[in-house]
VOGUZA-452535 format. One record per residue: residue number from 1; x, y, z of N, C-alpha, C in turn. Coordinates in Angstrom, 3 decimals. Atoms other than C-alpha are relative to their C-alpha. Layout:
BEGIN
   lokol       n_xx       n_yy       n_zz      ca_xx      ca_yy      ca_zz       c_xx       c_yy       c_zz
     NUM          X          Y          Z          X          Y          Z          X          Y          Z
...
***
This chain:
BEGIN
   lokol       n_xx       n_yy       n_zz      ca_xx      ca_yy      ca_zz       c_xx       c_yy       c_zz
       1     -1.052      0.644     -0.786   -168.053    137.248      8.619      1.358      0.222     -0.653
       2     -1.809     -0.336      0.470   -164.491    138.020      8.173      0.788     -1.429     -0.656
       3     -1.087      1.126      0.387   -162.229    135.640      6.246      1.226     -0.146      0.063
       4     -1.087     -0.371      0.221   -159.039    134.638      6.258      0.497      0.344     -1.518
       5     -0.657     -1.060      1.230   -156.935    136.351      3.587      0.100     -0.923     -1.324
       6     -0.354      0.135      0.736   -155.697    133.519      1.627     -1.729     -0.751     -0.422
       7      1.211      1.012     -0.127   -159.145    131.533      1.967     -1.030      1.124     -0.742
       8      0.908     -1.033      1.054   -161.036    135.008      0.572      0.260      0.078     -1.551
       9     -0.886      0.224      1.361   -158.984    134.749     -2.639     -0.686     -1.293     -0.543
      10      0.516      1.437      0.374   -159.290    131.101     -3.055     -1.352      0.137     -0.213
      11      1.317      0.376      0.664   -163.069    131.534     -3.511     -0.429      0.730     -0.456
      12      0.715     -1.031      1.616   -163.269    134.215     -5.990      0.632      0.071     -0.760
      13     -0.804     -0.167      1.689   -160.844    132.895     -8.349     -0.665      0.279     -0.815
      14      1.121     -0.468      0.965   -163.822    132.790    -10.538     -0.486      1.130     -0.196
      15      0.394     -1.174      0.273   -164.324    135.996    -11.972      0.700      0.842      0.717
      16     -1.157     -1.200     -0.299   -161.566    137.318    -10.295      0.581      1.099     -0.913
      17     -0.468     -0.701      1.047   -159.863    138.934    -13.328     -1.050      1.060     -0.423
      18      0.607     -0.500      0.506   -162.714    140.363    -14.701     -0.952      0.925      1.157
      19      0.389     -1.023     -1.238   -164.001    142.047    -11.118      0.999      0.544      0.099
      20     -0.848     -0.755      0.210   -160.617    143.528    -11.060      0.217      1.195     -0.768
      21      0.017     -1.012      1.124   -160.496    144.992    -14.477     -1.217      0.989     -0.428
      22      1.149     -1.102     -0.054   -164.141    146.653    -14.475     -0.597      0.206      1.215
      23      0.652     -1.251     -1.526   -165.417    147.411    -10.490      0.822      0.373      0.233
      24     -0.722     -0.847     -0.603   -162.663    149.022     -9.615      0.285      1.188     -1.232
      25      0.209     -1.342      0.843   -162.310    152.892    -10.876      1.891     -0.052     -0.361
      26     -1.287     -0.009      0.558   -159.382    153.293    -13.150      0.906     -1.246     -0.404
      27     -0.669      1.050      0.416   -158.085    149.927    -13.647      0.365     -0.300     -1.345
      28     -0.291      0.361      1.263   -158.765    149.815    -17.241      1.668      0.763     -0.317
      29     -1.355     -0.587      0.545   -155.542    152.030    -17.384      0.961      0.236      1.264
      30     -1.047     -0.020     -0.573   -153.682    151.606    -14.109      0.731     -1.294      0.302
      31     -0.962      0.940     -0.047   -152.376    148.580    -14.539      0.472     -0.194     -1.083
      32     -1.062     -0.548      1.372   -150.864    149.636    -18.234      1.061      0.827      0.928
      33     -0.559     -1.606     -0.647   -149.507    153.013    -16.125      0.991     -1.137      0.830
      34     -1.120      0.380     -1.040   -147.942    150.855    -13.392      0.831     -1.010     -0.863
      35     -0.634      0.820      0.498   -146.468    148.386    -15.586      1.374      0.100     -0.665
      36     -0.665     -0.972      0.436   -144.916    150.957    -17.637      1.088      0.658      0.582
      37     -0.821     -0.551     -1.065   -143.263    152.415    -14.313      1.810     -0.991      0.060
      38     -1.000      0.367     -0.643   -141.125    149.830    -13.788      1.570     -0.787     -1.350
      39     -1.797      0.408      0.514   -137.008    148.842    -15.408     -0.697     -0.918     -1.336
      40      0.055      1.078      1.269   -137.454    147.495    -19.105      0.726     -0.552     -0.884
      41     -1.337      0.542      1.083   -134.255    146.466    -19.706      0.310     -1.480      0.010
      42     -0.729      0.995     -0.186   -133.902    143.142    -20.635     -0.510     -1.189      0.814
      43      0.001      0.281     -1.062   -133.453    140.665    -18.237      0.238      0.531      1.533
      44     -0.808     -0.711     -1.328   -133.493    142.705    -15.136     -1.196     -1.189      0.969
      45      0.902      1.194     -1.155   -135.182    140.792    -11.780     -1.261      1.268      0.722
      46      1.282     -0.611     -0.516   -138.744    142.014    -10.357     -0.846     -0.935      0.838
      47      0.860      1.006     -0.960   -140.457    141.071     -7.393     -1.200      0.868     -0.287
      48      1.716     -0.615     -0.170   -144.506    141.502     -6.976     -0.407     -0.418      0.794
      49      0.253      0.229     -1.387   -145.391    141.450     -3.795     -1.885      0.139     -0.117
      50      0.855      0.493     -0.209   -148.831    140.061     -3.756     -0.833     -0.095     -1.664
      51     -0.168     -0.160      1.849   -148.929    139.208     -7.697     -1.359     -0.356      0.260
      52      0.863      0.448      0.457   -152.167    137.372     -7.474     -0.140     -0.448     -1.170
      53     -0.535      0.532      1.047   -152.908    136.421    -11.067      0.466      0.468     -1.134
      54     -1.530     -0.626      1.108   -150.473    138.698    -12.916     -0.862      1.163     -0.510
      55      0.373     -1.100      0.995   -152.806    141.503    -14.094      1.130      0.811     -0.424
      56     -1.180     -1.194      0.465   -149.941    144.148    -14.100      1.107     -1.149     -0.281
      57     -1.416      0.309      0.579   -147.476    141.158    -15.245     -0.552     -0.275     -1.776
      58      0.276      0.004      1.403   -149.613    140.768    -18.297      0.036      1.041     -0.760
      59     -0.791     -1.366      0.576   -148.643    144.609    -19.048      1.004      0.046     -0.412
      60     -1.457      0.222      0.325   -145.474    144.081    -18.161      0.367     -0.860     -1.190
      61     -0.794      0.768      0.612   -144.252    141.147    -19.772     -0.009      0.275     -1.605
      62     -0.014     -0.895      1.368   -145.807    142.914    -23.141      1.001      1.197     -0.656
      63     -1.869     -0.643     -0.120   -142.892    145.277    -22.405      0.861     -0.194     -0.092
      64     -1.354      0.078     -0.348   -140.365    143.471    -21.384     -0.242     -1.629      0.247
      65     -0.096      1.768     -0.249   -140.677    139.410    -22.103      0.826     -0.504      0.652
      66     -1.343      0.605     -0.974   -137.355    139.071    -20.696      0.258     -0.081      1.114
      67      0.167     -0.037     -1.775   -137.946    139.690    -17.331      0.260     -0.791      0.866
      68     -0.058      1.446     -0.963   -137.127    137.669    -14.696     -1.056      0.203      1.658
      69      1.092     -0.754     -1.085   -140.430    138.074    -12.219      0.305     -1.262      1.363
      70      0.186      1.042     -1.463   -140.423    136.476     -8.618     -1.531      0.811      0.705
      71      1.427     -0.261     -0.302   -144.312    136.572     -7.573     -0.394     -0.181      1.414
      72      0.269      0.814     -1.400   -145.238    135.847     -3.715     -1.446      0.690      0.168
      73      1.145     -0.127     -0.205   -148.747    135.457     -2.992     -0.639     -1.633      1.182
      74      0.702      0.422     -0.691   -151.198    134.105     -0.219     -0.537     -1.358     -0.797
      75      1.455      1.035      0.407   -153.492    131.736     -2.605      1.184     -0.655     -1.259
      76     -0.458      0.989      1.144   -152.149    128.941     -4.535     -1.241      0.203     -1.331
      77      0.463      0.039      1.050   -154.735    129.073     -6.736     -0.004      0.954     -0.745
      78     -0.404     -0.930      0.776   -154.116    132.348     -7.773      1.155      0.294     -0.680
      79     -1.391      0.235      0.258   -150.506    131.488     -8.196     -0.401     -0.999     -1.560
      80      0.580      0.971      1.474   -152.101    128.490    -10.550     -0.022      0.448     -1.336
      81      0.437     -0.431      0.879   -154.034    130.811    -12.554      1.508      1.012     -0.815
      82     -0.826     -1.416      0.462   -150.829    133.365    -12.757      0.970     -1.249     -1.165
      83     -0.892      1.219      0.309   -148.639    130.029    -13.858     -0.625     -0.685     -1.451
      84      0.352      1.017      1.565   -151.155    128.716    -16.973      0.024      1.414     -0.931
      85     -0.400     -1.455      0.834   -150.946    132.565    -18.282      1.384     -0.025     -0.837
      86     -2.110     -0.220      1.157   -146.842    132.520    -19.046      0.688     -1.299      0.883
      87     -1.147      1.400      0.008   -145.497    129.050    -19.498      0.978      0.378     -0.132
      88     -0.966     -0.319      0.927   -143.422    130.352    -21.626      1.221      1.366      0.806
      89     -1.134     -0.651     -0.793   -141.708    133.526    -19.067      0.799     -0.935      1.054
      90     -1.005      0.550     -1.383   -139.049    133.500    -16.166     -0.815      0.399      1.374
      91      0.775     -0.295     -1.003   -141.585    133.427    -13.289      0.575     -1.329      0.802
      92      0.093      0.439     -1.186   -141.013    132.411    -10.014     -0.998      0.329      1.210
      93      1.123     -0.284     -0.401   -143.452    131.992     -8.097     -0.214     -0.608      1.710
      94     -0.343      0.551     -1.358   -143.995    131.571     -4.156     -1.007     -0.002      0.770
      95      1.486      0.252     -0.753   -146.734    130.556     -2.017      0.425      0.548      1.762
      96     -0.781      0.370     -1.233   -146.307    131.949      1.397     -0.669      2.143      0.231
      97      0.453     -0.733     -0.303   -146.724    135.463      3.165      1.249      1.164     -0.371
      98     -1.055     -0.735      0.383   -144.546    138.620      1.899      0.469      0.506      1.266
      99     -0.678     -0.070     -1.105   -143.865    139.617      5.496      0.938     -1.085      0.380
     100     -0.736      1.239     -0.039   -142.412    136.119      6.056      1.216     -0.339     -0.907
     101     -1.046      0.100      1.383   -140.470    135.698      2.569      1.401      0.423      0.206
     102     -1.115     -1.299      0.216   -137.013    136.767      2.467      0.391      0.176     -1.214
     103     -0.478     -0.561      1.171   -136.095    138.662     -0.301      1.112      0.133     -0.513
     104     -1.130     -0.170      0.205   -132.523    138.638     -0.240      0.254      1.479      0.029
     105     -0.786     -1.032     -0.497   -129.823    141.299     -0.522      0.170      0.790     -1.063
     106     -0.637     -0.724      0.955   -129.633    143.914     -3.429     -0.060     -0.465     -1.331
     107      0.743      0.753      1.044   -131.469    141.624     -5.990     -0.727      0.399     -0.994
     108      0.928      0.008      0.397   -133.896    142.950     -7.396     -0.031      1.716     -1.005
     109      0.263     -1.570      0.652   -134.015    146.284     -9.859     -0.682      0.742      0.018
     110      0.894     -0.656     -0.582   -137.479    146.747     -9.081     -1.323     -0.649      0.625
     111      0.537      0.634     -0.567   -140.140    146.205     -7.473     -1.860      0.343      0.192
     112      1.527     -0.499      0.897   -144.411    146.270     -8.015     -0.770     -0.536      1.140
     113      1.172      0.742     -0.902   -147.448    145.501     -5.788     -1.005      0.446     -0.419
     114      1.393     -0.814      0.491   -151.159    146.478     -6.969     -0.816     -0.480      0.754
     115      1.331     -0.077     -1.305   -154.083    146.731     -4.471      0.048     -1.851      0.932
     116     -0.507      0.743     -0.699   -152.500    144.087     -2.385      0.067      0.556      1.342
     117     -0.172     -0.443     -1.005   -151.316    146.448      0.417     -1.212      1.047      1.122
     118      0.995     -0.728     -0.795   -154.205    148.103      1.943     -0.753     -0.856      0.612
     119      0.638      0.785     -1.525   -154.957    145.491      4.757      0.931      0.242      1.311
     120     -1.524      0.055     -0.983   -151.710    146.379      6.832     -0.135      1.490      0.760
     121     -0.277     -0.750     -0.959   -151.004    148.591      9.926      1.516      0.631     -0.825
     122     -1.348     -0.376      0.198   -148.240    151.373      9.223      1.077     -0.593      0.494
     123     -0.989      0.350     -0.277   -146.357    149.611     11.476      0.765     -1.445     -0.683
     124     -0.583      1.291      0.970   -146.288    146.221      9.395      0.348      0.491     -1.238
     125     -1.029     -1.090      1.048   -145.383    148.244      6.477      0.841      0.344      0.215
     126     -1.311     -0.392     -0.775   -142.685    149.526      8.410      1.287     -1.339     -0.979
     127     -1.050      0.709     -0.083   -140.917    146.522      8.312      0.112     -0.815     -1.542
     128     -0.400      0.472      1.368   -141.584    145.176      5.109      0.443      0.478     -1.071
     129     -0.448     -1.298      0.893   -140.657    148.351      3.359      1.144     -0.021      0.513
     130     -1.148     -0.217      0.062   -137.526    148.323      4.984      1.012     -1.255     -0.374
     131     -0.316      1.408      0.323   -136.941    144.350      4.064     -0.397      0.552     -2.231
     132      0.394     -0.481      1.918   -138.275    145.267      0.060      1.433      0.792      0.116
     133     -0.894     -0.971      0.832   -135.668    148.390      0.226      1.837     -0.761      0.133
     134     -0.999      0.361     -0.191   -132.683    146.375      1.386      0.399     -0.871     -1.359
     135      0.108      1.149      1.543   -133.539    143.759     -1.645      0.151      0.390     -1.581
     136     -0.136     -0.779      1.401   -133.270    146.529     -4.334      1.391      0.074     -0.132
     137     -1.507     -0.286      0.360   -130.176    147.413     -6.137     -0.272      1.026     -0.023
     138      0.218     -1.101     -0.136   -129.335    150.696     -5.613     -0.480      0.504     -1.435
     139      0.435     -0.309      1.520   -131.036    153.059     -7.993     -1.682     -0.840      0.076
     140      1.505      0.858      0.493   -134.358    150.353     -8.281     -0.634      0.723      0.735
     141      1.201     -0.691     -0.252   -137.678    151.563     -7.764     -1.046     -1.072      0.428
     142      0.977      0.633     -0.302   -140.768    150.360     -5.887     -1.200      0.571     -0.482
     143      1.285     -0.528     -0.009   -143.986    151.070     -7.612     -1.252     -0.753      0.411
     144      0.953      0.556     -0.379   -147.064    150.896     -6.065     -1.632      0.498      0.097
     145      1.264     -0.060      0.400   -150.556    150.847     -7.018     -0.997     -0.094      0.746
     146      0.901      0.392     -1.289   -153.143    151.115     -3.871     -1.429      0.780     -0.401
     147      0.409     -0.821     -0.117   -156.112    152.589     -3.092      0.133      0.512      1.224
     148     -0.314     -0.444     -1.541   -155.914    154.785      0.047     -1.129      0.546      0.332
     149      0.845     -0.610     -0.753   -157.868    156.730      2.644     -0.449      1.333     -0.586
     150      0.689     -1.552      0.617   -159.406    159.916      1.808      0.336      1.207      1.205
     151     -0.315     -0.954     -1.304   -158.587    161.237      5.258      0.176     -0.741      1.093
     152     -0.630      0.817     -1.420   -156.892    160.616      8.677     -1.083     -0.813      0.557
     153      1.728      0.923     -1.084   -160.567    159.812     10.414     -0.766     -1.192     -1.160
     154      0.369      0.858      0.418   -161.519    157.647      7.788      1.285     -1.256      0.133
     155     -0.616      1.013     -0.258   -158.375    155.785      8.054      0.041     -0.548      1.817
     156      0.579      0.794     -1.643   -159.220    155.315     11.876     -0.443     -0.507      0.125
     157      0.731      1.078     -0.134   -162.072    154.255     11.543     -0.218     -1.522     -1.076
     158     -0.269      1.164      0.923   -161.135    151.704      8.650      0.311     -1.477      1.713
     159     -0.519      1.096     -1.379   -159.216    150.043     11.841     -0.670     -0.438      1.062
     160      0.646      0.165     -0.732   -161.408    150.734     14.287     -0.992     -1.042     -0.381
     161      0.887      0.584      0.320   -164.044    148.785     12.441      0.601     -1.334     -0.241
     162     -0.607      1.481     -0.282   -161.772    145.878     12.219      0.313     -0.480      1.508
     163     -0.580      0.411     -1.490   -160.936    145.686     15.886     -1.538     -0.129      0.212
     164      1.649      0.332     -1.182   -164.975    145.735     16.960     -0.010     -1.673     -0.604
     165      0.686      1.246      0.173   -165.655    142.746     14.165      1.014     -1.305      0.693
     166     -0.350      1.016     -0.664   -163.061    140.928     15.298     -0.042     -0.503      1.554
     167      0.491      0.079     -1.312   -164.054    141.445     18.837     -1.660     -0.697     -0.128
     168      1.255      0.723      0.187   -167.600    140.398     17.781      0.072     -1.231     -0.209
     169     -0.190      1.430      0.602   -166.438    137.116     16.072      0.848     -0.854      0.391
     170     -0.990      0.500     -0.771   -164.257    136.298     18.866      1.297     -0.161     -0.467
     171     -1.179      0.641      0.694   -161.238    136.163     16.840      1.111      0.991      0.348
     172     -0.753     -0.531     -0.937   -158.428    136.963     18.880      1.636     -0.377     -0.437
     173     -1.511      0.267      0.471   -154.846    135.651     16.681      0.098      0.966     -1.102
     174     -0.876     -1.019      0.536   -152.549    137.657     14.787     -0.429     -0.445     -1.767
     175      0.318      0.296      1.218   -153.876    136.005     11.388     -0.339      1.152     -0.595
     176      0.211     -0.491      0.244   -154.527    137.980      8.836     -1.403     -0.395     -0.971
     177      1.118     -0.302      0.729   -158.033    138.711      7.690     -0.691      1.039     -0.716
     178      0.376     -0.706      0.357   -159.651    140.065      4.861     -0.592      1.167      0.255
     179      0.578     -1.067     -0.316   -160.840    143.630      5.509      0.942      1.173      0.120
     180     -0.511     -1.099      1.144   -159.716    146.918      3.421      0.069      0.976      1.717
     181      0.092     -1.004     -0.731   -158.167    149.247      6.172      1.456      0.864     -0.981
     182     -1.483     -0.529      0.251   -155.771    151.496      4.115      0.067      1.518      0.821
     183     -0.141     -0.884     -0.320   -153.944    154.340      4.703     -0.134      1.119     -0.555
     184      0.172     -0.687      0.782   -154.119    157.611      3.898      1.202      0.045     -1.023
     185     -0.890      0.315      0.698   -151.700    158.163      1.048      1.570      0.401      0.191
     186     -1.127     -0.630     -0.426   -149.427    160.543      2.849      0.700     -0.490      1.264
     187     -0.889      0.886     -1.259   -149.174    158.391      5.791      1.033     -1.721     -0.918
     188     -0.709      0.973      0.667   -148.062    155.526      2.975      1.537      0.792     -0.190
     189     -1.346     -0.610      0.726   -144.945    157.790      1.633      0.457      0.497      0.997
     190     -0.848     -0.182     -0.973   -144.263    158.665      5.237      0.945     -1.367      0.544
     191     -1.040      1.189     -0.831   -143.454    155.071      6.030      0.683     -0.291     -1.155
     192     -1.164      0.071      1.113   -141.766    154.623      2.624      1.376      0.571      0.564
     193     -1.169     -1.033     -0.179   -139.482    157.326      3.754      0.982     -0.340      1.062
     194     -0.980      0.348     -1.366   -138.849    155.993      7.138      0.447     -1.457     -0.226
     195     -0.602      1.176      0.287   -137.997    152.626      5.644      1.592      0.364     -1.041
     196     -1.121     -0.402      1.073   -135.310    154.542      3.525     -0.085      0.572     -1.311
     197      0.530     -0.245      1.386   -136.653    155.080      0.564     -0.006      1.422     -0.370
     198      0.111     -1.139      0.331   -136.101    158.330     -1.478     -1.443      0.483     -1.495
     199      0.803     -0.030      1.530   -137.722    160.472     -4.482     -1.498     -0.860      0.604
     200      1.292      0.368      0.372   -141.063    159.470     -3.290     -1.200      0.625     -0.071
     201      0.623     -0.850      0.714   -143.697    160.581     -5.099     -1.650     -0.803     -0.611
     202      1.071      0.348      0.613   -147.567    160.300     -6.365      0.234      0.150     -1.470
     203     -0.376      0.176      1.271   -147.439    159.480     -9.818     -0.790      0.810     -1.146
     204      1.323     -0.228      0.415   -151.018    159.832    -10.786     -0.822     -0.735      1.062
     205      0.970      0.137     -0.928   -154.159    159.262     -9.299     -1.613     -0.551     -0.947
     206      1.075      0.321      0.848   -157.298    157.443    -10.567     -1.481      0.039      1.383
     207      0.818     -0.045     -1.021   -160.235    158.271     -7.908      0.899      0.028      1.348
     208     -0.581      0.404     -1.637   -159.228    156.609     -3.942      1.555     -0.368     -0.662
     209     -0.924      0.624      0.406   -156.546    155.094     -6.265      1.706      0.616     -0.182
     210     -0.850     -0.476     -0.034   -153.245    156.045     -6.378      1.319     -0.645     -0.474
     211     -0.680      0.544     -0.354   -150.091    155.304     -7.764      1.572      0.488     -0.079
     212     -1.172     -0.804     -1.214   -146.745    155.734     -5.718      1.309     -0.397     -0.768
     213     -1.361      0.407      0.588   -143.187    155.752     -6.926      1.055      0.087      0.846
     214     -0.853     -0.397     -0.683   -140.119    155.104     -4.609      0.957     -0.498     -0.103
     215     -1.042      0.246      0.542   -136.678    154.843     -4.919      1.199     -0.265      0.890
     216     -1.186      0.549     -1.111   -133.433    153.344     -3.250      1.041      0.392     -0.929
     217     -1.150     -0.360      0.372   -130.783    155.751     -4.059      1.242     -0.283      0.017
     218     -0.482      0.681     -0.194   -127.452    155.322     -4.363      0.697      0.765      0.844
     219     -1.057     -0.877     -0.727   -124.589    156.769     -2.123      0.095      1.225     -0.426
     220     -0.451     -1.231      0.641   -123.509    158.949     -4.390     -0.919      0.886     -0.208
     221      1.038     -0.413      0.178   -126.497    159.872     -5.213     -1.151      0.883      1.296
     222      0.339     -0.717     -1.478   -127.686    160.681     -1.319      1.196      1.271      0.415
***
């Protein structure tokens, strides 16, 4: 049965962390790699668009203590767990949906998400990629850590197979429920592109995994 999104979370805090860091291929070293990616100067500001409970901020902040992180995530309790980790950083932290959120205007230096985004239609990417790129300062970078499709027909039928169950289970609102439809990786850096975003680029690659680097140039610079 399908769950909702934040309600799937909420009941695998337990052993969340540690299903993260060993079933998934490559983790032991892509959430060092992505952490690494992003601005380590200082106090600069960083959003994480679906932080859950900080794996890649416990990289980070080993980098760069000074940070000033703003976190938005679905599950309070994962927010909890991210919150008894670093008393001691500048975390902000937000309960609520990153489509919904506003991010403000030119805030942010950079910007991080890790296997968060592969439940979303290109077209809801669309818009939140072009809401993320407005929120950067020129110059900042979005890195992002997914796994993707392997091919166009598998990313079809990722979708397709969400439209039957939810036709099976009668569930007919715009909610969002758990179930992995990503994209392929080249349809990800196409909608990067059409949200504005330059310089974007595969970084490395760990299996399905992938991770993406994109950038909000500046004038001068375009």
């Amino acid at each position: 049965m399908l769950e909702e999104m934040a309600l799937f979370f909420e009941n695998r805090l337990a052993g969340y962390d540690e299903h993260m860091r060993t079933e998934i291929e490559g983790a032991a070293e892509f959430y060092r790699f992505t952490a690494g990616q992003l601005p380590g100067a200082g106090t600069c500001e960083i959003l994480d668009l679906g932080c859950g409970t900080g794996l890649e901020l416990e990289e980070y902040f080993a980098l760069n203590p000074l940070a000033r992180v703003t976190g938005i995530d679905l599950s309070e309790g994962m927010l909890a767990a991210l919150k008894k980790k670093f008393p001691d950083r500048a975390l902000t932290l937000i309960c609520g949906s990153y489509f919904d959120v506003s991010f403000g205007e030119e805030r942010f230096h950079g910007a991080v998400s890790v296997e968060s985004l592969h439940h979303f239609t290109a077209e809801r990417k669309l818009s939140l990629y072009e809401k993320l790129y407005r929120s950067l300062k020129p110059g900042g970078c979005f890195i992002l850590t997914d796994y993707f499709a392997e091919s166009e027909s598998l990313e079809q039928e990722y979708f397709e197979n969400l439209r039957e169950l939810k036709a099976e289970q009668g569930i007919e609102d715009d909610a969002f429920y758990h179930y992995d439809t990503p994209l392929t990786v080249d349809h990800e850096l196409q909608v990067l592109r059409s949200a504005g975003f330059s310089g974007c680029e595969i970084l490395r690659r760990w299996g399905a995994t992938c991770t993406v680097r994109a950038v909000k140039t500046t004038e001068e610079m375009n």
